[in-house]
C-alpha positions in Angstrom: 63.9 138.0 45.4 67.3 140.6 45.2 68.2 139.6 41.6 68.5 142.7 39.0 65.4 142.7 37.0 65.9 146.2 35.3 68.8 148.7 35.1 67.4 152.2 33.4 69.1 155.7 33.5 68.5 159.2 32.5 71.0 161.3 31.6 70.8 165.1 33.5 71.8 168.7 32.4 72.8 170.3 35.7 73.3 173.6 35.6 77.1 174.7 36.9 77.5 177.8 38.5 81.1 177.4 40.1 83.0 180.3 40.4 85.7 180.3 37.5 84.0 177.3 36.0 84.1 178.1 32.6 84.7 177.2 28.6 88.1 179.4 29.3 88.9 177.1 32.1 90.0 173.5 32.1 87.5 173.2 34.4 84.3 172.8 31.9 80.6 173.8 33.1 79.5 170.7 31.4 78.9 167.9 33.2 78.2 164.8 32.6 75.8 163.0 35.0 73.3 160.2 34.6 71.1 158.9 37.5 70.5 155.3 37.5 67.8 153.0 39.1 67.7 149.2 39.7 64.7 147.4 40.1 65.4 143.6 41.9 62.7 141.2 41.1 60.4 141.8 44.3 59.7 145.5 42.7 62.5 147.3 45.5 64.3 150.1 44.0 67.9 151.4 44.3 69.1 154.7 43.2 72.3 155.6 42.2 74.2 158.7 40.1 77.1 158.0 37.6 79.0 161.7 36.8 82.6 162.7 35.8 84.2 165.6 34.6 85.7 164.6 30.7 89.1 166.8 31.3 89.5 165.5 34.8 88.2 162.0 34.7 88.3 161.1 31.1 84.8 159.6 30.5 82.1 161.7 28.6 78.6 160.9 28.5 78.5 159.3 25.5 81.3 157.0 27.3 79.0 156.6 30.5 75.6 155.8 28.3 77.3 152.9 26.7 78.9 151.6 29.5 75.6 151.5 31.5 73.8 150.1 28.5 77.1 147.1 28.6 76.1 146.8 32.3 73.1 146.6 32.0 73.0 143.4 29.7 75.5 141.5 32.4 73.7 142.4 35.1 70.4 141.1 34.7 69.9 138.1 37.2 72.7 138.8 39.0 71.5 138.8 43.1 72.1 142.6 44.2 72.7 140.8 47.4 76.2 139.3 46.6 78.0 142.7 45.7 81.0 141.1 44.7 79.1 139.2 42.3 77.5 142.4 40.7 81.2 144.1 40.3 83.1 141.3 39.4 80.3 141.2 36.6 81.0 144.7 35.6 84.5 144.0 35.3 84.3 141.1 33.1 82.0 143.4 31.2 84.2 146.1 30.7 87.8 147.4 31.8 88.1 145.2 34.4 91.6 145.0 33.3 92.7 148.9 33.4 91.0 152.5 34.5 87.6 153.2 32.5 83.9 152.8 33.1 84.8 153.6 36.8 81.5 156.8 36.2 79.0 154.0 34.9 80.5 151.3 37.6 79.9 154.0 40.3 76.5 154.8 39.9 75.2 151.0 39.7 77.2 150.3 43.3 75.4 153.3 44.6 72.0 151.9 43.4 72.8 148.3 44.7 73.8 149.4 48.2 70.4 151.7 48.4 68.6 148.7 46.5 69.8 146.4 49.9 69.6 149.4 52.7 65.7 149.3 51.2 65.2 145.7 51.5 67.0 144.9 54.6 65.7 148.0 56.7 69.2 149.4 57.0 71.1 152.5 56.1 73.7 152.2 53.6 76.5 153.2 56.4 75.4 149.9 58.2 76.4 147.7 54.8 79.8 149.8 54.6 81.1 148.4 58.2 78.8 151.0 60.3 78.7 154.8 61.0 81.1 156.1 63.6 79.3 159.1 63.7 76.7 161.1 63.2 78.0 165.3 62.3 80.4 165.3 59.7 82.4 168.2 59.7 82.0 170.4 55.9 84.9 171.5 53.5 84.6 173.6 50.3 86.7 174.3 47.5 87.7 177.4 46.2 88.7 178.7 42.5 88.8 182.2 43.3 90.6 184.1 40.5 92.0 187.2 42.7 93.5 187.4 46.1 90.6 189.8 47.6 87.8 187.2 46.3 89.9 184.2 47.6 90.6 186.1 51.2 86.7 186.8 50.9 85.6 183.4 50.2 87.5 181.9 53.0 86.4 183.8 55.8 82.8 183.4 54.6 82.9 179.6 54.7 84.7 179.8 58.4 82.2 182.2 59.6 79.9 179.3 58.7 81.3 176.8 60.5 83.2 175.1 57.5 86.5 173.5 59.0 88.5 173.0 55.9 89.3 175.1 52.8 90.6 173.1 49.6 92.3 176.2 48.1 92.8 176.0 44.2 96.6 177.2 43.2 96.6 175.0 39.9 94.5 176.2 37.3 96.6 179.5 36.2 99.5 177.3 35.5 97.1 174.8 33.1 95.7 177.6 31.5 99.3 179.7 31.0 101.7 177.4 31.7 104.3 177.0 34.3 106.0 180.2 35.0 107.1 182.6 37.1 104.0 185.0 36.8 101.5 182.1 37.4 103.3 180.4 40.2 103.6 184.1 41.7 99.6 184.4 41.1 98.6 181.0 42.4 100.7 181.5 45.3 99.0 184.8 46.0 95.5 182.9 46.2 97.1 180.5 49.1 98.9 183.5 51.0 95.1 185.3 51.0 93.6 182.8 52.3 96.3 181.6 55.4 96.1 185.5 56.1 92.5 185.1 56.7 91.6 181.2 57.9 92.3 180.4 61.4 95.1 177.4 62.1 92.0 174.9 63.7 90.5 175.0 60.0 92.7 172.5 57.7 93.6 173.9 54.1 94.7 172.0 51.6 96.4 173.6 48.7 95.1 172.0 45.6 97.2 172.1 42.7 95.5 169.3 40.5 98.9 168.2 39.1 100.2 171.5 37.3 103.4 171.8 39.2 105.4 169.1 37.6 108.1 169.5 39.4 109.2 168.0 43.0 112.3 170.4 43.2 110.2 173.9 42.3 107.1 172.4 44.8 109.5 172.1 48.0 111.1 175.7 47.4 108.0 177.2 46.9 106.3 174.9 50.2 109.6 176.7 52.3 107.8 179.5 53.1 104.7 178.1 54.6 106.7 175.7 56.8 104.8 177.7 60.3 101.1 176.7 58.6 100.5 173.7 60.5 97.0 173.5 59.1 98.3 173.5 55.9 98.7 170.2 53.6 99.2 170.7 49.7 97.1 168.0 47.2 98.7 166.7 44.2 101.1 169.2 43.0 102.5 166.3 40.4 100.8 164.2 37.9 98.8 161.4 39.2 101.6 158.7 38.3 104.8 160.6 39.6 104.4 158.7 42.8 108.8 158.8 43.1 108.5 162.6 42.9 105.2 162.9 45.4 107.5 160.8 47.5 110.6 163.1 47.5 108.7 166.7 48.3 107.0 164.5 51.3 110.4 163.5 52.4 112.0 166.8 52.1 109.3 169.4 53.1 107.6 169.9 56.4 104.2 170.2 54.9 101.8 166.9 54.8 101.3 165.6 51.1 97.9 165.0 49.9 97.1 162.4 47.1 93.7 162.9 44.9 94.0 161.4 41.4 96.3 159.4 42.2 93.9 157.2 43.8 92.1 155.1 41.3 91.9 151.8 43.0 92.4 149.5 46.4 95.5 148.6 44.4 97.0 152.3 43.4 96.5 153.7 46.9 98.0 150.5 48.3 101.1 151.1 45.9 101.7 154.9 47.0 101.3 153.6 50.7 104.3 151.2 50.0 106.0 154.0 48.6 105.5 156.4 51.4 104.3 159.3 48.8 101.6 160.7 51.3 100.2 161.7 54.4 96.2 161.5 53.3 94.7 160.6 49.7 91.4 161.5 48.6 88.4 159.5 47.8 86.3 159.9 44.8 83.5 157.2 44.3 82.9 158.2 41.0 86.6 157.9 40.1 87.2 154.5 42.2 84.3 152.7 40.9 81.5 153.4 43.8 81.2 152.5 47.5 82.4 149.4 47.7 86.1 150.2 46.6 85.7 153.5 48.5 85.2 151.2 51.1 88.4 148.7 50.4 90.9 151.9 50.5 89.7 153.4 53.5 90.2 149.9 55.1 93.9 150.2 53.3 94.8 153.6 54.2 93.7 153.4 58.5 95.5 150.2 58.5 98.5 152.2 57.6 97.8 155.3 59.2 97.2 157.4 56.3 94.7 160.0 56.2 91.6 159.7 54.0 89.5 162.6 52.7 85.7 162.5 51.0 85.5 164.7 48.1 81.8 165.2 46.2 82.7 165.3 42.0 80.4 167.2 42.0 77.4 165.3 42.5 73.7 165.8 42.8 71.7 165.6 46.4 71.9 162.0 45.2 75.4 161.8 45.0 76.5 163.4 47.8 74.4 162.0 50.2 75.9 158.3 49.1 79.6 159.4 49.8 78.2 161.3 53.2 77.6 157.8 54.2 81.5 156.8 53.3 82.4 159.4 55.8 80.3 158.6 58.6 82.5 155.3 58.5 86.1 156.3 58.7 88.1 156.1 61.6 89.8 159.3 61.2 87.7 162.5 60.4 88.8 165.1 58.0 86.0 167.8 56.4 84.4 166.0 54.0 83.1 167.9 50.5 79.7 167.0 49.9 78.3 170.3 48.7 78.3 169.4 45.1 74.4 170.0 44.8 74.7 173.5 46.9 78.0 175.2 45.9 78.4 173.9 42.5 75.0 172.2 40.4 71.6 172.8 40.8 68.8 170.8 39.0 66.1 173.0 36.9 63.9 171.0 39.3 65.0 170.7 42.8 61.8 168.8 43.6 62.6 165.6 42.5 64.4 164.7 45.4 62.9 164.3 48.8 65.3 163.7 51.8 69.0 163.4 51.8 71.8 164.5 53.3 71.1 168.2 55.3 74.2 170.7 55.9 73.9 173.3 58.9 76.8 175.2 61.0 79.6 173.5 58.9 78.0 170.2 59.7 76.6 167.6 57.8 73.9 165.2 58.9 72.5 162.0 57.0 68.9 161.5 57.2 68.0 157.7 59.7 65.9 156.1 57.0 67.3 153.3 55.4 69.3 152.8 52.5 71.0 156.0 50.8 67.7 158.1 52.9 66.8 159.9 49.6 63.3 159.8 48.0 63.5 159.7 44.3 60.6 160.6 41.8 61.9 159.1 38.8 58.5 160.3 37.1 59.4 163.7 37.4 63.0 163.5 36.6 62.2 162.3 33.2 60.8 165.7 33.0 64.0 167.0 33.0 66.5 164.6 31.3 68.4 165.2 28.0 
């Protein structure tokens, strides 16, 4: 009844209107994204979304098409009940070995969780282990390019309710290079908003791996040794887990590890290692729920912090990783406002339901499965 009869997609053109998201920015206003749906042999459906950023993430959507069209041959039969069947499949299928396909992977674990939340009456959270809560509190980022707009910015998201800030101080020094003058710049952004953010709301300074080095990140972390709210996110490059290690043992302020964290196995390996207080979890990047799952499991086990951060995703999207948060033990601000603050559809219709944000809270809908209404009729309407 729960085997895989059909596996379609679409491929999407959001619409990106991010501050400083740009062709003059690493941070490209392309996106790919591709929503996916599953059909099981009793006619249930499951919904899912596969995106990446090609810079960031290194899949493009050529690269996510053809992995969903490899998937999609390996998959059919397969029960959607046993999940560990329907990944390991995926993995024999491709890069089951090494990082890649994790986008593609992503968006058919989404679908299969919704696919069972439909058919068993459940929400997806209830699959995951069970919600802890039922408010998540919001985060944001920031890639304001001057201090003003960055001091701005922040006390606009606190005013409405928002309890963490990820504060971008990385993407002069891609863009220009690692030098006095950008360091001096990015470190202006961070200073305007700590001026402006009170200490209950956690920041985390965002540098996306530019720094490069452990020595120049723990001088430059000296000053803002009195911000106890603040934590800074993966000043090195995603395998320097020795250097991560050293600014954590020689600087006062709480290390945060983001790309990083590509697996149950890499997050277990920079546990071992003692490189960092809190890693962030990105579905899309891990290869969907169920792995999101595993290293949260890893990471409270060991005391280590765990963060939800959206890609950016649709409603779709965000909604599936609102129900990762709703399951962790310990609760940081989660970032699930990649459909508000940084996409929009050309036809926002096409979802019904979903996750709601209000007050610097987020709410999941009780309605079983993902709780999002997809007319798949309509969203042809508007696919490449």
């Amino acid at each position: 009844m729960s085997k895989i009869a059909r596996l379609e997609f679409l491929e999407l053109h959001p619409t990106t209107f991010k501050e400083s998201w740009d062709q003059e920015s690493i941070w490209s206003p392309d996106i790919p994204c591709f929503l996916v749906r599953l059909t099981a042999e009793n006619g249930i459906e499951g919904f899912g979304e596969a995106t990446s950023q090609s810079w960031y993430l290194g899949e493009t959507s050529t690269q996510i098409a053809a992995c969903l069209r490899l998937y999609e041959g390996h998959l059919k039969g397969v029960d959607a009940a046993n999940i560990a069947a329907v990944t390991h499949a995926m993995e024999k299928a491709y890069s089951g070995g090494m990082p890649g396909g994790r986008a593609a992977r992503s968006g058919i674990d989404i679908a299969v969780h919704d696919l069972l939340g439909k058919l068993w009456g459940v929400p997806v959270s209830t699959l995951l282990g069970g919600a802890r809560r039922r408010h998540l509190d919001l985060m944001t980022n920031l890639y304001h390019k001057s201090p003003d707009k960055m001091a701005e910015a922040s006390a606009s998201f606190v005013e409405r309710g928002f309890r963490g800030l990820k504060i971008k101080i990385g993407d002069v020094i891609w863009k220009d290079g690692l030098a006095a003058r950008s360091i001096a710049t990015e470190m202006g952004f961070l200073e305007a908003a700590l001026d402006v953010v009170p200490r209950e709301v956690f920041i985390d300074a965002d540098a996306n791996q530019a720094w490069h080095n452990p020595g120049l990140v723990i001088r430059r972390l000296e000053r803002f040794a009195a911000a106890d709210n603040l934590a800074i996110e993966q000043p090195l490059q995603y395998d320097n887990i020795e250097g991560h290690r050293e600014i954590r043992r020689r600087s006062t302020v709480p290390v945060i590890l983001d790309e990083s964290v590509w697996s149950p196995e890499a997050a277990q390996t920079l546990i071992r290692a003692g490189a960092c207080d809190r890693v962030v979890v990105k579905a899309n990047r891990v290869g969907g729920l169920s792995q999101a799952r595993d290293i949260i499991t890893i990471c409270e086990a060991a005391g280590i912090g765990v963060s939800i951060d959206t890609n950016p995703y649709t409603l779709l999207g965000d909604t599936a990783i609102c129900h990762l948060g709703v399951i962790a033990r310990s609760h940081y601000p989660i970032c699930c406002d990649g459909h508000e603050t940084f996409i929009r559809l050309s036809d926002p219709e096409v979802f019904k339901g979903g996750v709601t944000t209000s007050k610097g809270y987020a709410e999941l809908p009780d309605a079983p499965g993902l709780g999002v209404d997809v007319d798949w009729e309509r969203l042809k309407k508007i696919a490449v």
